[in-house]
C-alpha positions as CSV (number, residue, x, y, z in Angstrom):
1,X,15.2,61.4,18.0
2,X,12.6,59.0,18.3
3,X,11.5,57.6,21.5
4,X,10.0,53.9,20.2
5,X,11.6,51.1,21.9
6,X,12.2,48.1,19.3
7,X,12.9,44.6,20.1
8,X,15.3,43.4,17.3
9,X,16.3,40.3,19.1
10,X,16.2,37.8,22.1
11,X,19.0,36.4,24.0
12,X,17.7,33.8,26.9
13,X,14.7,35.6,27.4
14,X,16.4,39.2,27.9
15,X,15.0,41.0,25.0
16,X,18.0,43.9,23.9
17,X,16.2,47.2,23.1
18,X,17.1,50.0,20.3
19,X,16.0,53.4,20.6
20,X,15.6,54.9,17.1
21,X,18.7,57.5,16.8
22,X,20.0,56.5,20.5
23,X,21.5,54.4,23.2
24,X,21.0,51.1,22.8
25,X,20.6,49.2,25.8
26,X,19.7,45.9,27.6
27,X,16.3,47.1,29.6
28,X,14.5,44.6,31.8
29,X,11.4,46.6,33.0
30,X,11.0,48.0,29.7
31,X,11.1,44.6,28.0
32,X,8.4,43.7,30.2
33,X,6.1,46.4,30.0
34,X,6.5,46.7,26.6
35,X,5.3,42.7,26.6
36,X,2.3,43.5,29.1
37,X,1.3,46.7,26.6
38,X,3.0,47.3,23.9
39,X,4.2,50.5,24.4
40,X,7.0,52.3,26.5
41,X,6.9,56.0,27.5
42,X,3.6,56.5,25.4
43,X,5.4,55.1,21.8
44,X,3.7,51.7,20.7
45,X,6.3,49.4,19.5
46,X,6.6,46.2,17.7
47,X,7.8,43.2,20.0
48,X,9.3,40.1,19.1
49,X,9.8,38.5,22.5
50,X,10.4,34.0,23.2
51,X,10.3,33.3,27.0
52,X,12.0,30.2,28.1
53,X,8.5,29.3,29.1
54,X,7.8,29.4,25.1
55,X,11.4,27.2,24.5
56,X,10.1,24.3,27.0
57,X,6.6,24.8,25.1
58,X,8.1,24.4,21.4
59,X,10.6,21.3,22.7
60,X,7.2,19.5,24.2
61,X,5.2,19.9,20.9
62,X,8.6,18.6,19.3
63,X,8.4,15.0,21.1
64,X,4.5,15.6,20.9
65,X,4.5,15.2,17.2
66,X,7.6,12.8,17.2
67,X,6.0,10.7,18.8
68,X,2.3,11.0,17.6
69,X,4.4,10.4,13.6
70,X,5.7,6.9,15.2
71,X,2.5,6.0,16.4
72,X,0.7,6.9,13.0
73,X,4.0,5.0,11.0
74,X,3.5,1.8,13.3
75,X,-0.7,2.2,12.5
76,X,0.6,2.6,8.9
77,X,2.3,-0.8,9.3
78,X,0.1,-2.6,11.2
79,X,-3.1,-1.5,8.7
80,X,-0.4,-3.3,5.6
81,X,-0.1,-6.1,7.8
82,X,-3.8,-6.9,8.0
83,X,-4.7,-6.0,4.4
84,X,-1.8,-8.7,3.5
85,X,-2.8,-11.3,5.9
86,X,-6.9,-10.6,4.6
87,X,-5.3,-11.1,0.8
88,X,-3.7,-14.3,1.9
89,X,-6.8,-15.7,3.4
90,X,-8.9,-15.0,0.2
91,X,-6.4,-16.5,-1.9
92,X,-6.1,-19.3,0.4
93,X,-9.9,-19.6,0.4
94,X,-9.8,-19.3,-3.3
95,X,-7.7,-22.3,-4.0
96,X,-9.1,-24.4,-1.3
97,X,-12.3,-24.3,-3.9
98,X,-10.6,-24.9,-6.8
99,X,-9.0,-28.1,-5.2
100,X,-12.9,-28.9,-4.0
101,X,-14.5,-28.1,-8.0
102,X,-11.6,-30.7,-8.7
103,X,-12.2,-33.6,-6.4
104,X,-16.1,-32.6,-6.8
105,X,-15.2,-33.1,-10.4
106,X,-13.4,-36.1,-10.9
107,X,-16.3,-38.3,-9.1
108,X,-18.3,-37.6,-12.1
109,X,-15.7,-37.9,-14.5
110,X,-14.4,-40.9,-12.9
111,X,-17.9,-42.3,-13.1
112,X,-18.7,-41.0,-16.7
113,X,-14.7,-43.0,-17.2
114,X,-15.8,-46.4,-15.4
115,X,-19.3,-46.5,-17.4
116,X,-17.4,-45.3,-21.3
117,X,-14.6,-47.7,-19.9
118,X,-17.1,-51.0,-19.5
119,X,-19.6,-50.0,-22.5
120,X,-16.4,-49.4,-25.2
121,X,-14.6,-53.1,-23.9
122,X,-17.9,-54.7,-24.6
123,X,-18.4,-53.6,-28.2
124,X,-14.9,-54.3,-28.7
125,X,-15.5,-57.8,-27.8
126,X,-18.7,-58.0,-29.4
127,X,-17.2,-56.3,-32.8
128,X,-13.8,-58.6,-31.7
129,X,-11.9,-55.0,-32.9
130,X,-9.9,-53.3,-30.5
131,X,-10.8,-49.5,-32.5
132,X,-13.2,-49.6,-30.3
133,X,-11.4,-48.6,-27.5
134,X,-9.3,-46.0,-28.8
135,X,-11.6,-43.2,-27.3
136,X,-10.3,-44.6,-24.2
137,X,-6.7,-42.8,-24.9
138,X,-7.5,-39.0,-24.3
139,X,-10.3,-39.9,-21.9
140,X,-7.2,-41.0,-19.6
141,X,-5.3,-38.4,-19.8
142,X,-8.3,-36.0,-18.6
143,X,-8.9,-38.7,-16.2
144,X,-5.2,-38.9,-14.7
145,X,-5.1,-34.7,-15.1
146,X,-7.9,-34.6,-12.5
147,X,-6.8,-36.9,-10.2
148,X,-3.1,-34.8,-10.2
149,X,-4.9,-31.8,-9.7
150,X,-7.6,-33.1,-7.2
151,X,-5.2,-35.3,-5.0
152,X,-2.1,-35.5,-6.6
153,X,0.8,-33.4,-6.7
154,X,0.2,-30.7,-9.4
155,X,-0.6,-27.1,-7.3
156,X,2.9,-27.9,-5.3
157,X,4.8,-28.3,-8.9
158,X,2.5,-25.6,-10.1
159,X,4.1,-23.3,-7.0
160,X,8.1,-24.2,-7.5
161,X,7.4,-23.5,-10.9
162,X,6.0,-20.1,-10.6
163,X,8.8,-19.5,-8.0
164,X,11.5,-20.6,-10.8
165,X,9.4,-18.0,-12.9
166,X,9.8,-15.0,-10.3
167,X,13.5,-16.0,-9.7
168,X,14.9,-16.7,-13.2
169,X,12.7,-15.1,-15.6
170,X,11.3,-11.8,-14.4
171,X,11.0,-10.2,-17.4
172,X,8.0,-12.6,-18.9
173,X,6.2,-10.6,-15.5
174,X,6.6,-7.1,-17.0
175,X,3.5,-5.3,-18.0
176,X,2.7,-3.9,-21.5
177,X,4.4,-1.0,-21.2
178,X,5.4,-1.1,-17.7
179,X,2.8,0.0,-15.0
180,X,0.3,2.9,-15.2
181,X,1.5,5.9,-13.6
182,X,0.0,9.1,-12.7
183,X,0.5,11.1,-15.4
184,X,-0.4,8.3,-18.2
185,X,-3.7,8.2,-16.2
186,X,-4.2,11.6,-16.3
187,X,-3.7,12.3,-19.4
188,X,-6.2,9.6,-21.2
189,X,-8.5,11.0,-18.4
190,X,-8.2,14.7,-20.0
191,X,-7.8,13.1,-23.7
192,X,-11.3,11.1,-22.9
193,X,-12.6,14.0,-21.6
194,X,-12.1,16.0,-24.5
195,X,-13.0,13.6,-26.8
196,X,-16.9,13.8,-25.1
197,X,-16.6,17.3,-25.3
198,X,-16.0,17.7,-28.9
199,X,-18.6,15.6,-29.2
């Protein structure tokens, strides 16, 4: 019969030892030499040994890398927050321009009004025929559009009617479609890219 020791399993540290076509038995000293060298009574054997030192080891990596997945869920989180917050404060810069183009605006069309205003009244008089100041219709309605947009009330009726959009018609929102995945991507990319190579 053979004289290898082999360590075919571990039960709270105390490795249990088989000796190929004898006794089996639980062998401390052995176990340990056979850890320290590999071998027992000049046989090298194959040892599969876990120390309690190597269960406290494997627990601490365990809340090592629950914790270090927290911290890189709550980095996750915080990096969203700030990209959202950045968006927010280039759309708010966006619209605080448009407002400015608008009151900007409406100085010279409000001047360009007064002038057209003053000029058409006086050929009407002149001409004693009021066609004269039927130009003045549609240059009232840009004139009272701009001052809504500019200082009126027209973005905040703009908003609760976008919101009455999102809420009761989402499906005028949909994409052509629906939205690009992955695979549609990737396979105009490869339909693209044989279509040069052909060529």
């Amino acid at each position: 019969a053979s004289s290898a020791w082999y360590c075919t399993h571990t039960v709270r540290a105390q490795p249990v030892w088989r000796v190929g076509g004898a006794a089996a038995g639980t062998l401390r000293s052995a176990g340990n030499q056979v850890a320290r060298h590999g071998r027992v009574g000049g046989q090298r054997g194959h040892v599969f040994y876990r120390s309690r030192m190597g269960f406290f080891m494997s627990k601490s990596m365990d809340e090592s890398l629950k914790k270090q997945q927290e911290f890189m869920a709550a980095n996750s989180a915080l990096q969203l927050e700030r990209q959202m917050l950045m968006q927010n404060e280039m759309r708010q810069r966006q619209i605080a321009m448009q407002i400015a183009w608008s009151r900007e605006a409406i100085k010279y069309f409000g001047t360009f009004f007064g002038l057209t205003t003053v000029g058409l009244t006086i050929g009407a008089m002149k001409k004693k025929s009021p066609r004269y100041l039927a130009p003045l219709v549609p240059l009232t309605f840009i004139l009272a559009y701009q001052y809504d947009l500019a200082y009126g009330t027209l973005m905040i009726r703009m908003k609760d009617e976008a919101e009455n959009i999102i809420d009761s018609e989402p499906t005028l929102l949909g994409m052509p479609k629906g939205v690009p995945t992955f695979e549609t991507i990737e396979k105009a990319r490869r339909a693209r890219t044989t279509f040069f190579i052909q060529k």
